[in-house]
C-alpha positions as CSV (number, residue, x, y, z in Angstrom):
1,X,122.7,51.9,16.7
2,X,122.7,50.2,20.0
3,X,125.6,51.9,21.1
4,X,123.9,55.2,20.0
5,X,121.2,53.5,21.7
6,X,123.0,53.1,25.4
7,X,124.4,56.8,24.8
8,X,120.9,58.4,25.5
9,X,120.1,56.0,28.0
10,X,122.7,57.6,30.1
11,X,122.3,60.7,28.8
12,X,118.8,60.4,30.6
13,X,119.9,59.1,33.3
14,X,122.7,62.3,34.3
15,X,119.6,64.7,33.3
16,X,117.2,62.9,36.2
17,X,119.9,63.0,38.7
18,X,120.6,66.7,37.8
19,X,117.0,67.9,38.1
20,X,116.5,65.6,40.9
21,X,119.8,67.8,42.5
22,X,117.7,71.3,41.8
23,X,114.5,70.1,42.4
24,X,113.9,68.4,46.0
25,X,111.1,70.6,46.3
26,X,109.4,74.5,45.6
27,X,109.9,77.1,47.8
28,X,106.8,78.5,48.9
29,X,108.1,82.3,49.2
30,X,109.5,84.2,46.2
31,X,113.0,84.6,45.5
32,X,115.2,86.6,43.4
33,X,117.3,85.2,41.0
34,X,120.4,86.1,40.6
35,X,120.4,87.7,43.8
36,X,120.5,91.7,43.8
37,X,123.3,93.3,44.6
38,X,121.8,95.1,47.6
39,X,118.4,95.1,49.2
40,X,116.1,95.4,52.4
41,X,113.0,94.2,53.1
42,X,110.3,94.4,55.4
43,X,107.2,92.0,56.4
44,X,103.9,93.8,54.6
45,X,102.1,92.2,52.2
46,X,100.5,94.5,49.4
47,X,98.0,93.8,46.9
48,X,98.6,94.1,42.9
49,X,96.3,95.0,40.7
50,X,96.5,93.2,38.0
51,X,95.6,96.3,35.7
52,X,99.0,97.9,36.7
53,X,100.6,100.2,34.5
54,X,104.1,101.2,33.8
55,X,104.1,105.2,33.7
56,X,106.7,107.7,32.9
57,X,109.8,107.2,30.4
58,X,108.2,106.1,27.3
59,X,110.3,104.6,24.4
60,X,109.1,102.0,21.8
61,X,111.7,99.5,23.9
62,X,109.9,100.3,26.8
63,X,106.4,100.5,25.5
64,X,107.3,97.2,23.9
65,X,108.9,95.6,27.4
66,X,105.6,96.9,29.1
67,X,103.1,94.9,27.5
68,X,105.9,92.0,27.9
69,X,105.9,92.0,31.3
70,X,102.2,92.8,32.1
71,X,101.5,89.6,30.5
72,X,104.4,87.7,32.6
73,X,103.5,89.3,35.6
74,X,99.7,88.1,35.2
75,X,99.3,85.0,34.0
76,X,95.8,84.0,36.0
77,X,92.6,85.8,35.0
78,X,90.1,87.1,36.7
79,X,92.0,88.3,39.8
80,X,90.5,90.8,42.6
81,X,91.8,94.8,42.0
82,X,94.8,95.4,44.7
83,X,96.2,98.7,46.1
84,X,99.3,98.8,43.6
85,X,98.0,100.0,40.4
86,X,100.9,101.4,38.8
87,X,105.0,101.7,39.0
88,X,106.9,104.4,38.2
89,X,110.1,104.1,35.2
90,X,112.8,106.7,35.3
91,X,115.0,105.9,32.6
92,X,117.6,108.5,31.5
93,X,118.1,106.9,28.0
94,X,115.1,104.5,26.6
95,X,116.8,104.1,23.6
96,X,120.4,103.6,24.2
97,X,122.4,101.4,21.9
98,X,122.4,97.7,22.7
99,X,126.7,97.4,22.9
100,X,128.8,95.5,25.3
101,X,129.1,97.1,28.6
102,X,126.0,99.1,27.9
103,X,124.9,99.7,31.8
104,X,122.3,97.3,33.2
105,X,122.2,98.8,36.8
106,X,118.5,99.6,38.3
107,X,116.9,100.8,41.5
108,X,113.5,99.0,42.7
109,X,111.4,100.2,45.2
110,X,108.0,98.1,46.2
111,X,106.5,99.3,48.9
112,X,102.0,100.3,50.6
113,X,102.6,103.6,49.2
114,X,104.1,102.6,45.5
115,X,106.3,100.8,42.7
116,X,109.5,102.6,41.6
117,X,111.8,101.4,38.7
118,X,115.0,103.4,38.1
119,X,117.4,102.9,35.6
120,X,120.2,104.6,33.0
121,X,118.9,102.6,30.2
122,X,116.2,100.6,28.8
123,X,118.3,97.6,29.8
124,X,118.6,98.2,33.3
125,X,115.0,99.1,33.4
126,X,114.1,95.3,32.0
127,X,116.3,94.0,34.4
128,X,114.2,95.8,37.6
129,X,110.7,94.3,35.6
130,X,112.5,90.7,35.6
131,X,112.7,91.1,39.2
132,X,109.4,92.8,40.1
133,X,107.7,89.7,38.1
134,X,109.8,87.6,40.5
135,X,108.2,89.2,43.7
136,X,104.5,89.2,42.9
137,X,103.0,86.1,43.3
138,X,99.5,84.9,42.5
139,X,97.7,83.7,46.5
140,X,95.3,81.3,45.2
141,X,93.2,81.6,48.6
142,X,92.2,85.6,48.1
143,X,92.5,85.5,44.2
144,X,95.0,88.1,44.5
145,X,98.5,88.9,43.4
146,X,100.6,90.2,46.6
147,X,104.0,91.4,46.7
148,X,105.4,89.8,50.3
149,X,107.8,91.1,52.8
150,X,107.7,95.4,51.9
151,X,108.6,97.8,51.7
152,X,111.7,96.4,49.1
153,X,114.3,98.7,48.2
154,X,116.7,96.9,45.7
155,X,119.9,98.7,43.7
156,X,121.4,96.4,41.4
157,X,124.1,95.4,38.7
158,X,126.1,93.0,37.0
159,X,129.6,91.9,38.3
160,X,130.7,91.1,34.6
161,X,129.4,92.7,31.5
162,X,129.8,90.0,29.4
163,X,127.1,87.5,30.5
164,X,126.3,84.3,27.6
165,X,124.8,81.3,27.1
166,X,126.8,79.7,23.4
167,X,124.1,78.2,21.1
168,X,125.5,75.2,18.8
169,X,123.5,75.5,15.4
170,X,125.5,73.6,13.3
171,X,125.4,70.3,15.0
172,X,121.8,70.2,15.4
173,X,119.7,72.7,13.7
174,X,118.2,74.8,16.0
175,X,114.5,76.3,14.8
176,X,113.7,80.4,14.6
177,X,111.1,79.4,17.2
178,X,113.4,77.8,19.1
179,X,116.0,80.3,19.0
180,X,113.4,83.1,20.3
181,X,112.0,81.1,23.2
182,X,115.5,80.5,24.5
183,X,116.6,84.1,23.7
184,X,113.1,84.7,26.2
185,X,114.5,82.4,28.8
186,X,117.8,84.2,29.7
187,X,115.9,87.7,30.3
188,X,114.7,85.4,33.5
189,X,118.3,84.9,34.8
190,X,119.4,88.1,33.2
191,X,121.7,86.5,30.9
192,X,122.5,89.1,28.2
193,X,124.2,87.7,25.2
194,X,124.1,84.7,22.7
195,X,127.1,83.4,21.4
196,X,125.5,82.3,18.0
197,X,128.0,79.1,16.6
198,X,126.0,79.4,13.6
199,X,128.7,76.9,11.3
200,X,130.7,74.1,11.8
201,X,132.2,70.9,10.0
202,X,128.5,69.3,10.2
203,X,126.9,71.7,8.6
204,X,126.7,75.4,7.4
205,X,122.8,76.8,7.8
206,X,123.8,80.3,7.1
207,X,122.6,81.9,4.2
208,X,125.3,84.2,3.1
209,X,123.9,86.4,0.3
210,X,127.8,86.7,-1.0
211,X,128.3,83.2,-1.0
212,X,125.2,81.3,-1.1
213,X,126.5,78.2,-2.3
214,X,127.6,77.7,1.4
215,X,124.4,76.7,2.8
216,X,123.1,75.8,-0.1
217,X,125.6,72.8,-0.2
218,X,126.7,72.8,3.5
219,X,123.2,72.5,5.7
220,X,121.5,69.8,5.8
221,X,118.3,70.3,4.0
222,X,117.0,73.4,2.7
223,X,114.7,73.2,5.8
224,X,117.2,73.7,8.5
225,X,118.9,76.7,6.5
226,X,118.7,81.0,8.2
227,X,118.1,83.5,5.5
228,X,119.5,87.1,6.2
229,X,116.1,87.9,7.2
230,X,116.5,85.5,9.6
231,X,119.3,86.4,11.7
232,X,118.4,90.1,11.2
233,X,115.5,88.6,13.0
234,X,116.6,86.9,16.1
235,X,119.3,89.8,16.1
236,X,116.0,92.5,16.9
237,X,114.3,90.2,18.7
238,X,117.2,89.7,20.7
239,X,117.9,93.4,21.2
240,X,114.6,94.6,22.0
241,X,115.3,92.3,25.4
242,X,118.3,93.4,25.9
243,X,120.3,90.6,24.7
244,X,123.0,90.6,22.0
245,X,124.2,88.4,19.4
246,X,128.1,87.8,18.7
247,X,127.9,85.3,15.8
248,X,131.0,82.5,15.8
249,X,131.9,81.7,12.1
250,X,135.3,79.4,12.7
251,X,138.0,79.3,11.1
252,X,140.2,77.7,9.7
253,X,139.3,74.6,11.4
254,X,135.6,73.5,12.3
255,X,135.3,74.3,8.4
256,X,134.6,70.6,6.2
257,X,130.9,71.9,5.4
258,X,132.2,74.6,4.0
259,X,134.1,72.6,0.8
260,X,130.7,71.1,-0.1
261,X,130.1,74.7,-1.9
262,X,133.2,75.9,-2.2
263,X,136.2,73.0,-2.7
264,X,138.4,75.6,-3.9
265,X,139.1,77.3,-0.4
266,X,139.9,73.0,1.2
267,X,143.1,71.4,1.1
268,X,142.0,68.5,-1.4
269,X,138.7,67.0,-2.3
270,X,139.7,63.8,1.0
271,X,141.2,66.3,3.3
272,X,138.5,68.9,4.0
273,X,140.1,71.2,6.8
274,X,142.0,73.5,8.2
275,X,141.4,75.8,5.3
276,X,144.0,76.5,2.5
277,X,146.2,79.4,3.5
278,X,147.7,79.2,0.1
279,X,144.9,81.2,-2.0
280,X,143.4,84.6,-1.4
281,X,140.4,82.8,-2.7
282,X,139.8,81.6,1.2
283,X,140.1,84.8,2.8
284,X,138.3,86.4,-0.2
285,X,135.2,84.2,0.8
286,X,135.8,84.9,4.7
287,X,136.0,88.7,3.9
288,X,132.8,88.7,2.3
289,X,130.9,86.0,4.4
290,X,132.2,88.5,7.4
291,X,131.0,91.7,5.8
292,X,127.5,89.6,5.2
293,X,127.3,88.6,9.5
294,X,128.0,92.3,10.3
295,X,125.7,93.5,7.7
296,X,122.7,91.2,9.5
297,X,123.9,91.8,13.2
298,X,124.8,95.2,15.7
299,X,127.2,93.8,17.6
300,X,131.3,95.0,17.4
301,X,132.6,91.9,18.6
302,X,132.9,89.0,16.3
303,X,133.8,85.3,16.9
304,X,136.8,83.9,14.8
305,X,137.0,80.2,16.6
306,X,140.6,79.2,15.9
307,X,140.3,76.4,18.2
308,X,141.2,72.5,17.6
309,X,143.2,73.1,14.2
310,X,145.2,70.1,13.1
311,X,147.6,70.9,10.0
312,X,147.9,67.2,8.6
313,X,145.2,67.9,5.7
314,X,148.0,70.4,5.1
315,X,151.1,68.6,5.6
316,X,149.6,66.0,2.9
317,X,148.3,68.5,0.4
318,X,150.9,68.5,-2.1
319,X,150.7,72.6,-3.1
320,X,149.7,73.5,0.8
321,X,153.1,71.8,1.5
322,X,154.7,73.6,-1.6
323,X,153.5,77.0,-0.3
324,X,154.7,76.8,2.8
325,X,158.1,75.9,2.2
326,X,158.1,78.3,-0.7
327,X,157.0,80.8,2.6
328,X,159.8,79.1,4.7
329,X,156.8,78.2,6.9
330,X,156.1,75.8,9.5
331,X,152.2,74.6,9.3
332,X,152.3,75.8,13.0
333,X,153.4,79.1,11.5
334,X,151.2,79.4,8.4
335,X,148.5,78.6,11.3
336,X,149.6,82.0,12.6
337,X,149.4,83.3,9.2
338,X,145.7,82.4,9.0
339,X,144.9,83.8,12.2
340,X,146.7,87.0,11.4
341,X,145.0,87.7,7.8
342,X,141.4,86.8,9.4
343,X,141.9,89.0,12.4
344,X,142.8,91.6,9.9
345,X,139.7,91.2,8.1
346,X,137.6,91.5,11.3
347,X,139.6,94.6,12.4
348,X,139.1,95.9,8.5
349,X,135.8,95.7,9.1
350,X,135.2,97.9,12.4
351,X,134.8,94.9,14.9
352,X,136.8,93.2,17.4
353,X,137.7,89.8,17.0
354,X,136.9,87.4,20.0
355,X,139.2,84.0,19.5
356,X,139.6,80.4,21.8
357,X,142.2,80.1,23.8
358,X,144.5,78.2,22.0
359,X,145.4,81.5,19.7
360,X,146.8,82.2,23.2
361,X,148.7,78.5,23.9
362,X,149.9,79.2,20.1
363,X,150.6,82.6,19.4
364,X,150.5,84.8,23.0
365,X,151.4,88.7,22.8
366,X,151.7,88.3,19.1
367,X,148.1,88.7,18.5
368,X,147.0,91.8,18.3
369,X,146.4,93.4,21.6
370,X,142.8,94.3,20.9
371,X,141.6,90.3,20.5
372,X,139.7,88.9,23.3
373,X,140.4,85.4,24.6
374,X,137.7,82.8,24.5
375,X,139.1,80.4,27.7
376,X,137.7,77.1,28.0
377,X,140.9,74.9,28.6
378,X,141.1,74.7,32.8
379,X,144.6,76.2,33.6
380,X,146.4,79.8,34.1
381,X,145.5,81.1,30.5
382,X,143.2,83.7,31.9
383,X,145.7,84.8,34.5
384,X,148.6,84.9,31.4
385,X,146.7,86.6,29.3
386,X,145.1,89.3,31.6
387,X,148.8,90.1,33.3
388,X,149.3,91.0,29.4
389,X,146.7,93.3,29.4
390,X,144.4,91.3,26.9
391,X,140.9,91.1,27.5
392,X,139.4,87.3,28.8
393,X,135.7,86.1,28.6
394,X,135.9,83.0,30.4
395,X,133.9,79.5,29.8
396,X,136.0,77.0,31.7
397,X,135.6,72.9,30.2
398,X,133.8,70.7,31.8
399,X,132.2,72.4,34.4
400,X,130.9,75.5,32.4
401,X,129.7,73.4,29.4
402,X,126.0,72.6,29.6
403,X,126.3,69.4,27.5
404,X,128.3,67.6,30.2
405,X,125.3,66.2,32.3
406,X,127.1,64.1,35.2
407,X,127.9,68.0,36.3
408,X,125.4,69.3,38.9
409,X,124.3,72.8,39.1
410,X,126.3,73.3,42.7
411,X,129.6,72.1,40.6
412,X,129.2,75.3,38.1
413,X,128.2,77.7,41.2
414,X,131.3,76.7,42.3
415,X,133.4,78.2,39.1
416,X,134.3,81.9,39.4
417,X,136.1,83.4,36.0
418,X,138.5,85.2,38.5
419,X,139.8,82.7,40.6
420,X,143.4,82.9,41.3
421,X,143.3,86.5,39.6
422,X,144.8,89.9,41.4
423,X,141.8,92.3,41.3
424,X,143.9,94.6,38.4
425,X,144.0,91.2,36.3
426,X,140.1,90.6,37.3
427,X,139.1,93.7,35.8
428,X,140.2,92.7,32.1
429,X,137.7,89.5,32.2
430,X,134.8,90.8,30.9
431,X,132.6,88.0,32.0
432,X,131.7,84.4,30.5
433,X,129.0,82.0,30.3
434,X,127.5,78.0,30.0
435,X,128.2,76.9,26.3
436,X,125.7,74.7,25.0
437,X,127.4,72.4,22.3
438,X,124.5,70.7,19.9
439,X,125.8,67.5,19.7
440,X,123.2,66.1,21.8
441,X,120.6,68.2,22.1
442,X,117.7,69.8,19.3
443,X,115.1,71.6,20.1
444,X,113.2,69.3,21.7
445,X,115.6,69.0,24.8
446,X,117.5,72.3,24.2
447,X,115.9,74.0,27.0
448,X,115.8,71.7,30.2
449,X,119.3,70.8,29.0
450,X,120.1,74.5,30.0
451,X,118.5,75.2,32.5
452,X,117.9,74.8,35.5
453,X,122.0,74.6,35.8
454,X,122.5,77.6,33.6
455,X,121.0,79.4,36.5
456,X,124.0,78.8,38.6
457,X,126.7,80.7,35.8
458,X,123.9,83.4,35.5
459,X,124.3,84.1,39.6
460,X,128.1,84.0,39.5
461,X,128.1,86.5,36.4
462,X,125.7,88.5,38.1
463,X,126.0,88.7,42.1
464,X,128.2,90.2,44.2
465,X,131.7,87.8,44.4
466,X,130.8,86.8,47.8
467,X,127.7,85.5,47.3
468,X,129.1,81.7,47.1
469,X,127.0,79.4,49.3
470,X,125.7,76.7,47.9
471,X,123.3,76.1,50.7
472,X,122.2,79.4,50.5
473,X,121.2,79.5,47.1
474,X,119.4,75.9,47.0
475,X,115.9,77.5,48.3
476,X,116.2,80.0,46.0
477,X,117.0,78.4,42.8
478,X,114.4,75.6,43.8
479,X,112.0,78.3,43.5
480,X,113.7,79.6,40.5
481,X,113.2,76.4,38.7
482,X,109.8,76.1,39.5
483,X,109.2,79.8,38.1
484,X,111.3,78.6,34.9
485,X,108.0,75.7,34.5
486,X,105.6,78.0,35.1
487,X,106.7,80.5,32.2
């Protein structure tokens, strides 16, 4: 306990210096973050009302992300009328499908004369509300909201398409509420996708209808379980802001919670994991607990893990051991056996499988060609497996993983997935993210363990490759962080 003691002593210790790092001080002009792609200003100030409407494309998304953002955009009541009373949305599609690479781009134009949002989908259209709410400002002295520095004309989109934050559930339960609050939170940096680790060795909280046993035996308490409802839940939630879920359910290591319910899939009752290759029972129960994720989620991509598998539970289970020499297998190769059967299920099923990178270290061009790689060792894999023609999302350890405090948010603005990449190779990564492993966090840290440093991947997924200076972006993501306390 003292040692446990010590550990979050320090841990609060790295956090002060990091927000100490971001927050010297709050810029007194409004900023952009991430910054557009391309924009002009000019040096009038124009007066909001704060009755503004949204007008032309109506969709229930939009008519939904309208009442969102009149609220964000207004927090103080009782402000004086201003000139701009309304904006004009032109969306081609208001109801496109929420899929990866679905297009985010947007025009804004603020100017005396009027507001003007155009977009090719509902998505891009939130995107151009994110950053209008960024540019109005509430002046204290006139009770007035002002937009400064017009007439802006802004055209925007993402570098990468692929653009997460990874949510650990498993080692520390993370509340519905909690999940939708942080889902809100990365519409601010324009962060579009959760990668939901739902399951791990500590504990299994998802409520297969298939297999219910699972969480029944694997989560904690039957208070820190998800239902189907549930994550059919956060899923809409999710979407209606443009965000999607790809849901991680590892295998075959990461997997000891799951022999609470199910000891017939585990190696032995002392020597829980990886899973047993040497019964269809195992990829039985991953077929079906698959088919259950897809049947709660809308997303074609699907998480299989793979990483950190040690064979010994194998090598010392008497009929593992018998099956694979009756296979004339190695354990490395009855890994690749596992791999193979569970990408075949997720193939079976429609999606594609997303794996860690050390299904590439392991088993390189052999896997199938349509499987994206998960990096998050440092080294060359993106490069190797790109110059294959395999797809890369990249999430580089230590600096891109939020849990590692002693890392400042100028270290991650620093990472670039494409560094050392020809621009042929560059166009096969797909994007990448800040992973946020729950070992140390629940949710009453989960947030401002985040941000304000997630805000630094979110620019370098978002902007323009050359926007890189650190001294440059300090004013603005002061005034970003300061905009993250007052929402």
């Amino acid at each position: 306990l003292k040692l446990q003691f010590l550990y979050f002593i320090e841990i609060a210790k790295m956090r002060s210096l990091m927000l100490l790092a971001a927050a010297v001080g709050c810029a007194a002009d409004p900023n952009i973050w991430p910054l557009p792609r391309q924009y002009t200003n000019g040096t009038v100030t124009v007066t909001v009302d704060p009755g503004l409407s949204f007008t032309g494309t109506q969709s229930a998304d939009l008519t939904m992300a309208y009442g969102r953002y009149k609220e964000q955009l207004f927090p103080h009541t009782g402000a004086q009328a201003g000139s701009l009373k309304s904006c004009q949305v032109t969306v081609a599609d208001g109801s496109a499908k929420l899929v990866l690479g679905a297009d985010e781009s947007y025009t804004l134009d603020v100017s005396a004369t009027g507001c003007k949002i155009t977009a090719k989908t509902q998505f891009g259209a939130y995107h151009a509300m994110e950053t209008l709410s960024q540019l109005v400002v509430f002046n204290f002295d006139s009770d007035a909201y002002v937009v400064k520095d017009t007439p802006w004309s802004i055209t925007d989109s993402p570098r990468f398409e692929h653009r997460e934050v990874l949510l650990d559930t498993s080692r520390h339960f993370q509340p519905i509420a909690s999940l939708k609050n942080i889902i809100t939170s990365f519409t601010y940096a324009k962060i579009n996708t959760i990668h939901w680790h739902i399951v791990d060795k500590q504990s299994f909280p998802y409520g297969s209808p298939t297999y219910p046993k699972l969480a029944k035996m694997g989560a904690y308490s039957n208070f820190e379980r998800y239902s189907q409802q549930d994550v059919k839940d956060v899923v809409e939630y999710a979407r209606q802001r443009g965000v999607r879920v790809v849901v991680e359910i590892d295998t075959p290591g990461h997997a000891a919670s799951w022999c609470k319910g199910h000891p017939e899939i585990c190696p032995s009752p002392t020597c829980l994991m990886p899973l047993n290759p040497a019964t269809n029972a195992t990829f039985d129960l991953i077929k079906g607990l698959f088919k259950d994720v897809q049947d709660a989620t809308i997303d074609g991509i699907f998480h299989i893990g793979g990483d950190e598998v040690d064979t010994l539970c194998w090598r010392l289970s008497s009929s593992v051991s018998e099956w694979l020499r009756q296979h004339n297998m190695t354990p490395d190769q009855g890994y690749e056996y596992f791999v193979g059967r569970v990408t075949d299920i997720v193939l079976d099923l429609g999606m594609i499988p997303t794996a860690w990178d050390e299904l590439w270290t392991h088993f390189g061009t052999k896997l199938d060609k349509k499987t994206i790689i998960h990096q998050w060792h440092n080294g060359t894999i993106a490069k190797e497996a790109t110059a294959a023609g395999y797809r890369v999302v990249w999430s580089s350890e230590p600096t891109w993983y939020l849990d590692h405090l002693q890392y400042t948010w100028q270290v991650l603005y620093q990472g670039d997935p494409c560094v050392g990449l020809t621009d042929a190779e560059c166009s096969l990564v797909i994007g990448g993210g800040g992973e946020m492993w729950g070992e140390t966090v629940d949710s009453s840290d989960i947030q401002n363990t985040i941000w304000p440093k997630m805000a630094a991947i979110a620019e370098r997924l978002w902007s323009d490759k050359s926007v890189t200076s650190i001294d440059e972006a300090t004013p603005r993501i002061r005034y970003f962080r300061c905009l993250l306390n007052r929402r």
